[in-house]
C-alpha positions as a Python dict, from the first residue, in 0.01 Angstrom:
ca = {
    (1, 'X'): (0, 0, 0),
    (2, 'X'): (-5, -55, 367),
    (3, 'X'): (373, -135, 345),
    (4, 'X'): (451, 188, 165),
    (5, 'X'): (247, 422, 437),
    (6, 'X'): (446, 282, 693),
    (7, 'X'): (791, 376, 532),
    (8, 'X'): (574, 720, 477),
    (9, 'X'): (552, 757, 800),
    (10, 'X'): (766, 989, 1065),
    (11, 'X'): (908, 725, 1323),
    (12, 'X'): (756, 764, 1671),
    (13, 'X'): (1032, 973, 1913),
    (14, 'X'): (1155, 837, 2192),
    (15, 'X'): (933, 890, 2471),
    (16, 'X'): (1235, 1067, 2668),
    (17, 'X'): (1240, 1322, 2372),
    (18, 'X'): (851, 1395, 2341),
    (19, 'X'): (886, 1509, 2717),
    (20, 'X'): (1156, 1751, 2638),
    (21, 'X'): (961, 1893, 2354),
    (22, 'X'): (689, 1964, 2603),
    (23, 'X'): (905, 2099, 2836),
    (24, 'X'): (1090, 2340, 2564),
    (25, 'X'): (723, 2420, 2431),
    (26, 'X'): (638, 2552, 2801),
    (27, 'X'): (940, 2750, 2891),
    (28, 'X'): (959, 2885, 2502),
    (29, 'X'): (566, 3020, 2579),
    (30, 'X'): (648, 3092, 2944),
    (31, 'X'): (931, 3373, 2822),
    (32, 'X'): (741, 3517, 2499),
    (33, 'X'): (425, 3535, 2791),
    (34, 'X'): (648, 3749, 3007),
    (35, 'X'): (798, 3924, 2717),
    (36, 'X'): (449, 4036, 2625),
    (37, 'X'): (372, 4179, 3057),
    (38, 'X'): (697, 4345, 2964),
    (39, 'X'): (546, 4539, 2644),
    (40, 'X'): (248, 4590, 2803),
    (41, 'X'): (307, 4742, 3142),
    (42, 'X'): (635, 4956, 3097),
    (43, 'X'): (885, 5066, 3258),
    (44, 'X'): (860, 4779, 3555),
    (45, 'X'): (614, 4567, 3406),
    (46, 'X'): (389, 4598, 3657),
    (47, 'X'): (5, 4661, 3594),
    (48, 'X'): (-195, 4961, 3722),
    (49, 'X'): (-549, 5082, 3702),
    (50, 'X'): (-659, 5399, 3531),
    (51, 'X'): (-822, 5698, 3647),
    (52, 'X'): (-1153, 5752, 3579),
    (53, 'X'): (-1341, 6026, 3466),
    (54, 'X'): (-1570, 6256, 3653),
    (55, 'X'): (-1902, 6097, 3553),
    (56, 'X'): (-1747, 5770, 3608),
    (57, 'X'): (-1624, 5878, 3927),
    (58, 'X'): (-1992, 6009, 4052),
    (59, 'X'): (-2164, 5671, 3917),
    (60, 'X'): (-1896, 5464, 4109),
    (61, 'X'): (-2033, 5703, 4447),
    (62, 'X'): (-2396, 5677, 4329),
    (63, 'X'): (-2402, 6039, 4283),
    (64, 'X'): (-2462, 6336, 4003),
    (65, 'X'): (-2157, 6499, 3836),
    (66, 'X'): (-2267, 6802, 3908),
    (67, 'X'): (-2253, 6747, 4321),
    (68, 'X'): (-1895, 6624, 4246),
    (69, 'X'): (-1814, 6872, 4056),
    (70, 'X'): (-1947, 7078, 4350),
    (71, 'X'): (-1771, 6885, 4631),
    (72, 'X'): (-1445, 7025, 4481),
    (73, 'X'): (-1487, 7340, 4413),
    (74, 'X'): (-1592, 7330, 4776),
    (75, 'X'): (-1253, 7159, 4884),
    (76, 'X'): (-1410, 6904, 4962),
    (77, 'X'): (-1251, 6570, 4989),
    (78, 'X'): (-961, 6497, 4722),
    (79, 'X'): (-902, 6705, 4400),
    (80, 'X'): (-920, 6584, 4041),
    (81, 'X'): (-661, 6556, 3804),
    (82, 'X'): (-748, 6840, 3522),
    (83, 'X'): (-644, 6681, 3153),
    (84, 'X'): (-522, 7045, 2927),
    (85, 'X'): (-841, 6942, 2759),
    (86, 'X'): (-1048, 7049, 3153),
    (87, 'X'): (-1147, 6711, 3144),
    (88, 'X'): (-1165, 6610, 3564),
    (89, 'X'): (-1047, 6224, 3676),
    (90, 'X'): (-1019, 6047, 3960),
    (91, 'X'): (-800, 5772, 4111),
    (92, 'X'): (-1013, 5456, 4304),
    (93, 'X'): (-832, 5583, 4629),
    (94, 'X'): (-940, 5921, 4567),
    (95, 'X'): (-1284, 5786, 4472),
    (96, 'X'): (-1292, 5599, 4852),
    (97, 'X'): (-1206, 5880, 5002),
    (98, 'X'): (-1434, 6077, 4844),
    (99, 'X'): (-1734, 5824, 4983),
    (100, 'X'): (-1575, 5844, 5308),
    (101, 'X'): (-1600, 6206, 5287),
    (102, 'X'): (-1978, 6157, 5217),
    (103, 'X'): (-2066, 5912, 5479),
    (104, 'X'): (-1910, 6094, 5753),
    (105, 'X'): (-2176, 6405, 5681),
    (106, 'X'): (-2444, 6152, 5549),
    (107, 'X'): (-2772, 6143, 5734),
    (108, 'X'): (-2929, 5795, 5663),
    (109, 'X'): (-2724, 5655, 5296),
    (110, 'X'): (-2459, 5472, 5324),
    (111, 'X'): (-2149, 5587, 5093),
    (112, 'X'): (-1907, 5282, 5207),
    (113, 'X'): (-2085, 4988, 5192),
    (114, 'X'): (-1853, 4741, 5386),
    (115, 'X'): (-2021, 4536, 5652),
    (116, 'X'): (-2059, 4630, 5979),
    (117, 'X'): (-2197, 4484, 6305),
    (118, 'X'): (-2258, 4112, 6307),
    (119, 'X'): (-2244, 4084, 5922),
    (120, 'X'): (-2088, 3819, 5818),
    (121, 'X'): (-1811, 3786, 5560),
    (122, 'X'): (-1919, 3665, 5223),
    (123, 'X'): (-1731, 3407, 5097),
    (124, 'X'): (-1864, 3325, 4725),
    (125, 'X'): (-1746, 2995, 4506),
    (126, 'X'): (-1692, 3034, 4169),
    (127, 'X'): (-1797, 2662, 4031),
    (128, 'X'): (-1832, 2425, 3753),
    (129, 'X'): (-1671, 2095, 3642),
    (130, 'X'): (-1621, 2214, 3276),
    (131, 'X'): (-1359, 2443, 3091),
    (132, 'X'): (-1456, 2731, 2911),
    (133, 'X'): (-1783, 2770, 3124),
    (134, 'X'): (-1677, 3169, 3166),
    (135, 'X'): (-1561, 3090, 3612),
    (136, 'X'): (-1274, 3305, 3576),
    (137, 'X'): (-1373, 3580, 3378),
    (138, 'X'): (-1703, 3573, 3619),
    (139, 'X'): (-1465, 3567, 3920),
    (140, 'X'): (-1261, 3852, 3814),
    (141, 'X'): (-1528, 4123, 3701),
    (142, 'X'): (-1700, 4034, 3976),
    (143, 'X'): (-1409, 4104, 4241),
    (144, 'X'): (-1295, 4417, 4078),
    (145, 'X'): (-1665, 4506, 4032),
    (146, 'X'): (-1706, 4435, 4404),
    (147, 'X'): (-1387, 4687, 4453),
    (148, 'X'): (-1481, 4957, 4277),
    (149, 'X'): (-1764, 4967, 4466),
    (150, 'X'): (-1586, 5014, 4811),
    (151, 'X'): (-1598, 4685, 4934),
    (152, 'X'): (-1305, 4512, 5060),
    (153, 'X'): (-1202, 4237, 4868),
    (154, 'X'): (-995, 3917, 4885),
    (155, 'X'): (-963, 3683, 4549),
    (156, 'X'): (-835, 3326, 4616),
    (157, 'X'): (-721, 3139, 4307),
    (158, 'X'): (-750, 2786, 4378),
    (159, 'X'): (-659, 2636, 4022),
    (160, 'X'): (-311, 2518, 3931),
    (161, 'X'): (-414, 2648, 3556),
    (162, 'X'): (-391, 3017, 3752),
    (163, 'X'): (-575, 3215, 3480),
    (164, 'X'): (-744, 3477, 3757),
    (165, 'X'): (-365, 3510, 3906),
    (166, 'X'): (-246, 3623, 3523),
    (167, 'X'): (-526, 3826, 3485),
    (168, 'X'): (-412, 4045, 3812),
    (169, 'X'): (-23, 4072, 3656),
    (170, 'X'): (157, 3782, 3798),
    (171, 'X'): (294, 3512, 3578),
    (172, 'X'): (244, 3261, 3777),
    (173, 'X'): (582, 3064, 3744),
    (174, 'X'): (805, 3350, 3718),
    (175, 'X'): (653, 3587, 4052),
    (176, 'X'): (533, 3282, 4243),
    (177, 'X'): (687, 3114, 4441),
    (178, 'X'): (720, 2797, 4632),
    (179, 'X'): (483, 2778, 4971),
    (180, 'X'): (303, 3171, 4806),
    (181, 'X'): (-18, 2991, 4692),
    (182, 'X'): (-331, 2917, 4943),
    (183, 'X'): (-163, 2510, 4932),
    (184, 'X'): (69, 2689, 5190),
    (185, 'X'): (-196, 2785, 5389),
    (186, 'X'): (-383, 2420, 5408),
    (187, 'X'): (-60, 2166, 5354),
    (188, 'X'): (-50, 1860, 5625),
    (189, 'X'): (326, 1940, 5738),
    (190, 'X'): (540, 2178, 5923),
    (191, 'X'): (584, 2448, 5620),
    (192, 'X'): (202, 2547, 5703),
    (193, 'X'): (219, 2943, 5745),
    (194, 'X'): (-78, 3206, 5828),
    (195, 'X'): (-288, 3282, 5490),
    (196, 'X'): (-194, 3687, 5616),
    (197, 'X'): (177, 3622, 5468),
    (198, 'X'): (63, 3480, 5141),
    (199, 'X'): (-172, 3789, 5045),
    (200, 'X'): (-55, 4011, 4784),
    (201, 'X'): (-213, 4367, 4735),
    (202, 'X'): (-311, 4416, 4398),
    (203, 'X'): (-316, 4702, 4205),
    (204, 'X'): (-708, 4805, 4247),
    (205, 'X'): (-757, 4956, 4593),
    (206, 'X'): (-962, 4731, 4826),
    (207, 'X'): (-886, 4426, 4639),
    (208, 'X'): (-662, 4146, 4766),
    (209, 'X'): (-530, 3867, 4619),
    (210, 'X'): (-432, 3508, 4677),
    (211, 'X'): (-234, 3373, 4389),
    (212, 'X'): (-223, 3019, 4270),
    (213, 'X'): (16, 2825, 4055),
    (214, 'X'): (73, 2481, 3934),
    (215, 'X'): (140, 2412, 4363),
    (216, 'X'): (-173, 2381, 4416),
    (217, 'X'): (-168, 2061, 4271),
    (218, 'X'): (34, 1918, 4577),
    (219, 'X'): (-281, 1964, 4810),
    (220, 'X'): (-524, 1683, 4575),
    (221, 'X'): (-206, 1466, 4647),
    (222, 'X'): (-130, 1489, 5011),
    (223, 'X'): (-479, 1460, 5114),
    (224, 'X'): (-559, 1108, 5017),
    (225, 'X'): (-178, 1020, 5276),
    (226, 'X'): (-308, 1265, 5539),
    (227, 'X'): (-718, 1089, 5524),
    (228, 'X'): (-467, 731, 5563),
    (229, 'X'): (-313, 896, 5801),
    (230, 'X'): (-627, 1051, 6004),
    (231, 'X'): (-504, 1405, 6050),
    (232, 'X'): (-639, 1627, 6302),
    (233, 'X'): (-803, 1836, 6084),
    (234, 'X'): (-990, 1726, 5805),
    (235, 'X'): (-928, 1856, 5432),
    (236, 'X'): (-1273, 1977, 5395),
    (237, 'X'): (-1235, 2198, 5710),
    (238, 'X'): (-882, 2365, 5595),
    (239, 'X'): (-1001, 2627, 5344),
    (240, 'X'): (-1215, 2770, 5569),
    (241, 'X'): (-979, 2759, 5846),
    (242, 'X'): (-747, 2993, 5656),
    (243, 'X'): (-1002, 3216, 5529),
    (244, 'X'): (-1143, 3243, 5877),
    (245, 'X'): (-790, 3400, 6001),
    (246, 'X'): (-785, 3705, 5764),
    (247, 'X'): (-1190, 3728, 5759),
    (248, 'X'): (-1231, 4041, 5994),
    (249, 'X'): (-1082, 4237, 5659),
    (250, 'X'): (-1259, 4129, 5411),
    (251, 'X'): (-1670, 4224, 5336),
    (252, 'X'): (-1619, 3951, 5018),
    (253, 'X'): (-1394, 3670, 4927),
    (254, 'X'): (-1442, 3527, 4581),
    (255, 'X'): (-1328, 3161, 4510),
    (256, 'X'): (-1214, 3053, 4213),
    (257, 'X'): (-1224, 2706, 4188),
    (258, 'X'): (-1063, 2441, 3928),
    (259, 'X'): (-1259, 2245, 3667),
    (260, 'X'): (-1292, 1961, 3856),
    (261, 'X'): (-1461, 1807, 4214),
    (262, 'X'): (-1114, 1758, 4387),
    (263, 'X'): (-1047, 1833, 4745),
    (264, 'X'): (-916, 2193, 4686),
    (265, 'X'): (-1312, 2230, 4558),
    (266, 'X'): (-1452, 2043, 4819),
    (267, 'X'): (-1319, 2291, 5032),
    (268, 'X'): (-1418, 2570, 4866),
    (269, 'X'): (-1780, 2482, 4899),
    (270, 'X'): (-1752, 2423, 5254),
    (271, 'X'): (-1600, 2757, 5322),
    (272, 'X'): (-1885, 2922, 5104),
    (273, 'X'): (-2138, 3145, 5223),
    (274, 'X'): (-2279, 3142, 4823),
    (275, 'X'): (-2198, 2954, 4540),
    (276, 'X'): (-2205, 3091, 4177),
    (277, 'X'): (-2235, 2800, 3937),
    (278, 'X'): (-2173, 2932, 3584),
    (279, 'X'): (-2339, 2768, 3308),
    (280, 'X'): (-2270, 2823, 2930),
    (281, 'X'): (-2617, 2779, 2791),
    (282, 'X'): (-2552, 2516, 2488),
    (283, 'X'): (-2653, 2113, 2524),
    (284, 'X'): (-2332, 1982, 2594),
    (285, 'X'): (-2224, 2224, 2894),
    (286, 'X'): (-2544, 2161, 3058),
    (287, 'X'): (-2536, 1792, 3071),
    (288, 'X'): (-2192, 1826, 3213),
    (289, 'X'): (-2337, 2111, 3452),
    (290, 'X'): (-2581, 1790, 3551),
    (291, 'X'): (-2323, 1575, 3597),
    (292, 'X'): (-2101, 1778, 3824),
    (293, 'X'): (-2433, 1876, 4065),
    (294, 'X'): (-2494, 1546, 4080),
    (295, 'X'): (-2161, 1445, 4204),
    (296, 'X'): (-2121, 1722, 4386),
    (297, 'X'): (-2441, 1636, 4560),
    (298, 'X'): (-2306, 1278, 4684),
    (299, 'X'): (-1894, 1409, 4772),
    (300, 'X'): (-2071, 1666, 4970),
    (301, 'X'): (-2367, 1470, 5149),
    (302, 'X'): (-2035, 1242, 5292),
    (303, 'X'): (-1865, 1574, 5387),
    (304, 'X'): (-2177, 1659, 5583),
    (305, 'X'): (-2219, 1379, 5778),
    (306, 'X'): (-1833, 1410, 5877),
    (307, 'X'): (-1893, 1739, 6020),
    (308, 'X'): (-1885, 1986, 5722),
    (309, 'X'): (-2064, 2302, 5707),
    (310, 'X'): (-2276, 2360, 5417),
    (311, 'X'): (-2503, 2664, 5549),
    (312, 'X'): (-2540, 2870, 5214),
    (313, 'X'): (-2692, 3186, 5240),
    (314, 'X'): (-2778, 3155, 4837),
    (315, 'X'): (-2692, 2947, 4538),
    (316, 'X'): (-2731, 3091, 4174),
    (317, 'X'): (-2691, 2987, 3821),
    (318, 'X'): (-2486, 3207, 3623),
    (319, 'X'): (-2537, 3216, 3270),
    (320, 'X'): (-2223, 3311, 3061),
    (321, 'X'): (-2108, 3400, 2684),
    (322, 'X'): (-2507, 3433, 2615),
    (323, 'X'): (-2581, 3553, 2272),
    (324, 'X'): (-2956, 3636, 2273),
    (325, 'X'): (-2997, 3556, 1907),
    (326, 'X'): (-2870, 3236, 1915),
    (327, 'X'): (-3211, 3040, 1913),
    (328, 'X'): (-3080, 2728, 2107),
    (329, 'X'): (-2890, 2915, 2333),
    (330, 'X'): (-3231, 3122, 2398),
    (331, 'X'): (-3389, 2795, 2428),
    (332, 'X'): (-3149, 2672, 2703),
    (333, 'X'): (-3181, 2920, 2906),
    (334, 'X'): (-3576, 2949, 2924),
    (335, 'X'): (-3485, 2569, 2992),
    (336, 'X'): (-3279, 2620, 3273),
    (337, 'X'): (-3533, 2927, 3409),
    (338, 'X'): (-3795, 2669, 3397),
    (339, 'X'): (-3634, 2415, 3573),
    (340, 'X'): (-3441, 2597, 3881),
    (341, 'X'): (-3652, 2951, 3847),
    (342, 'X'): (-3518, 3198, 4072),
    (343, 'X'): (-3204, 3053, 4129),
    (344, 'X'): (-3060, 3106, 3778),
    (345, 'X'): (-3011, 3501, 3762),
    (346, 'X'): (-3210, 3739, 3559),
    (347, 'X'): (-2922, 3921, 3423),
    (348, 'X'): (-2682, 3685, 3237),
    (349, 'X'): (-2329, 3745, 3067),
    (350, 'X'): (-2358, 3867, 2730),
    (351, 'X'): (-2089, 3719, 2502),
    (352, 'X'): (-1871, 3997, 2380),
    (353, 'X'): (-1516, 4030, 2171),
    (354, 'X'): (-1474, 4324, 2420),
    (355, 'X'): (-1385, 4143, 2730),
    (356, 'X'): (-1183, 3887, 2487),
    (357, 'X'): (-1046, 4181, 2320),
    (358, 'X'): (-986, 4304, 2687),
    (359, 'X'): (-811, 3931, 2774),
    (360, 'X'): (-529, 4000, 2485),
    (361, 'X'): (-380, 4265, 2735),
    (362, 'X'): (-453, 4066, 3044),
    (363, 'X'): (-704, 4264, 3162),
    (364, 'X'): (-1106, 4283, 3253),
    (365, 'X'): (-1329, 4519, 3106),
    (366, 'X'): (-1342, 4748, 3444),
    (367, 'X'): (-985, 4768, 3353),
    (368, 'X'): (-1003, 4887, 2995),
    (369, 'X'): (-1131, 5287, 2899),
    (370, 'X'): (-1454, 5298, 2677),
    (371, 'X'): (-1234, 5478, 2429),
    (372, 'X'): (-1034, 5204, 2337),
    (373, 'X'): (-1322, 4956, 2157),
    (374, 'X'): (-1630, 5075, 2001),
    (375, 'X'): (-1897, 5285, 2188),
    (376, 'X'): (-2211, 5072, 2136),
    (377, 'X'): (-1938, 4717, 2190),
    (378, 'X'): (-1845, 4861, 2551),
    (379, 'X'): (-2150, 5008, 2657),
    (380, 'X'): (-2335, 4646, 2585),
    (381, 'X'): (-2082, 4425, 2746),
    (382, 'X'): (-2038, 4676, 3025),
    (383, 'X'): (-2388, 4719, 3093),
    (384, 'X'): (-2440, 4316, 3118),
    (385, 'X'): (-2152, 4267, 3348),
    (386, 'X'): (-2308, 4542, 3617),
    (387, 'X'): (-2586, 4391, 3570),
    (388, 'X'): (-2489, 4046, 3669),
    (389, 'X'): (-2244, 4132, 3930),
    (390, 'X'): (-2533, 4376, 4061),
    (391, 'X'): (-2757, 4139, 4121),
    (392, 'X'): (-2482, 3924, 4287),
    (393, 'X'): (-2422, 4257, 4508),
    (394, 'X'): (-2773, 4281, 4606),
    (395, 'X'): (-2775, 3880, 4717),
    (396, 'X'): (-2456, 3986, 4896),
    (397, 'X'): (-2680, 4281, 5102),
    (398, 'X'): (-2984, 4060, 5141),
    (399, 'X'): (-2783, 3789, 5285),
    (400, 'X'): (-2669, 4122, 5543),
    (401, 'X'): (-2995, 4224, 5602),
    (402, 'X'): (-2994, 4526, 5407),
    (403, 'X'): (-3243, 4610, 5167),
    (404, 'X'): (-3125, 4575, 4810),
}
């Protein structure tokens, strides 16, 4: 029997050949991936954001349609785009201007809400040592969210995988290039160059981007050489370095971080002014949430007694893909309240086949129109994710001094 399942069997391919089928399986993906941006974003494949409507407009000012409606009329600030249908819409630039237009004349509220005076930048770490725990997805909603409400933005992607760099319309081995990733900003040799020449604008006004790729990569293997080699600056020190050079225009910088506690992490959390630590609320993603604070706890405990900076103005426990029904999921999370209480956030991140629905066209919910899913789908994912990223917001202003 044993004799005849081993003439059965397929022989084992070279190991040569099983390197090239990985290799044709990449680039065959790579090209349909890029044939898809091409489908989806006509004539240059390039994506831009929609307009949005009039009572979208005066929520995103904090407003009433009706004053909007009236600031036009009044030629007042920029005018709407009229559909044949009357409907009014607005661009985000025309929506800035807009609040611009209303804080000049304001007489106390505050229309643009960057920072001002000695408020600090806010430099936020999107964290946790397990796949699938929802850190992009809550990285991007919450930097677009964070743009649409007038803040200036900057998004660093600092894992090779890249998914927050797709999800803004670069492939990231087609439009990236060597030395165009935040590793050219912290590398050990000569090719170093300002963070300013590897930021991309994206698409959404007020929101920057710094793209990552598989280069990134390079950075977990030069450090271990460069600590041999006691260079002048240490690794944990070089992501906040960069980010310090561009930081006078920015309000927020959101970090997203690889899977994993490598130096390009490490330096993340040393640059951070807040850390987000997302947390999928089932057994086995919270015992590996344990097991990355713990480790996290000892790598940066050494980092601090070399010099590093760990002054956080706010940690928080973000609980993603939550479905409220879900007994154990319920369970976990009244486990997790009860444990670190007001550091896990009151609002979590509702699990919803709109933003996934939203992901098969590379884009975030923010991105998407309410028209294209169903009404009651939309309006329950949307209204979780401004609720999360709201209460992040109001950290963000409490951490400035401003009341919430």
């Amino acid at each position: 029997m044993a004799k005849a399942r081993s003439q059965l069997a397929e022989p084992l391919a070279p190991k040569r050949l099983m390197t090239e089928i990985i290799a044709a399986d990449g680039a065959a993906l790579s090209e349909e991936l890029l044939a898809m941006r091409q489908a989806l974003f006509p004539p240059v494949s390039h994506k831009a954001l929609r307009s949005f409507s009039s009572v979208e407009s005066a929520k995103l000012i904090g407003i009433a349609d009706a004053y909007l409606r009236q600031l036009s009329l009044n030629g007042k600030g920029p005018q709407p785009t009229i559909s044949p249908g009357g409907r009014r819409s607005y661009t985000l630039d025309q929506i800035n201007q807009i609040r611009t237009v209303l804080d000049e004349n304001s007489k106390g509220k505050q229309y643009v809400p960057r920072r001002r005076g000695d408020e600090h930048c806010q430099v936020m770490a999107v964290v946790n040592f397990k796949g699938g725990s929802g850190k992009t997805t809550t990285a991007a909603h919450l930097a677009q969210y964070l743009a649409l409400q007038g803040y200036r933005v900057l998004a660093v992607d600092l894992d090779p995988q890249a998914s927050l760099t797709a999800l803004h319309g670069y492939q990231p081995e087609y439009d990236i290039g060597p030395n165009e990733t935040m590793y050219g900003a912290v590398r050990y040799d000569d090719n170093r160059r300002p963070l300013s020449e590897i930021i991309r604008k994206s698409y959404i006004s007020g929101l920057d981007l710094v793209p990552g790729n598989l280069e990134l990569m390079e950075y977990e293997h030069d450090t271990p050489r460069a600590l041999a080699e006691r260079s002048i600056e240490p690794f944990f020190g070089r992501v906040a370095s960069a980010l310090g050079t561009v930081s006078d225009d920015y309000d927020v910088m959101v970090l997203d971080c690889p899977p994993q506690l490598g130096f390009l992490t490490l330096g993340a959390l040393c640059a951070s002014t807040g850390l987000l630590i997302t947390a999928h609320p089932q057994m086995l993603d919270v015992m590996s949430m344990c097991q990355f604070l713990l480790m996290a706890s000892d790598l940066l405990s050494v980092v601090q007694e070399a010099g590093g900076d760990l002054d956080y103005d706010f940690i928080r426990y973000v609980v993603t893909r939550y479905e409220p029904s879900d007994g154990p999921q319920a369970q976990m999370v009244g486990f997790m309240r009860s444990l670190f209480r007001e550091r896990v956030l009151t609002n979590a991140m509702l699990k919803s086949t709109a933003v996934s629905d939203a992901g098969l066209s590379k884009q975030t919910l923010y991105e998407v129109g309410r028209e294209n899913f169903s009404k009651n789908t939309y309006d329950r994912a949307i209204e979780s994710l401004d609720a999360v990223n709201g209460e992040i917001e109001g950290l963000i202003r409490q951490a400035w001094g401003r009341a919430i």
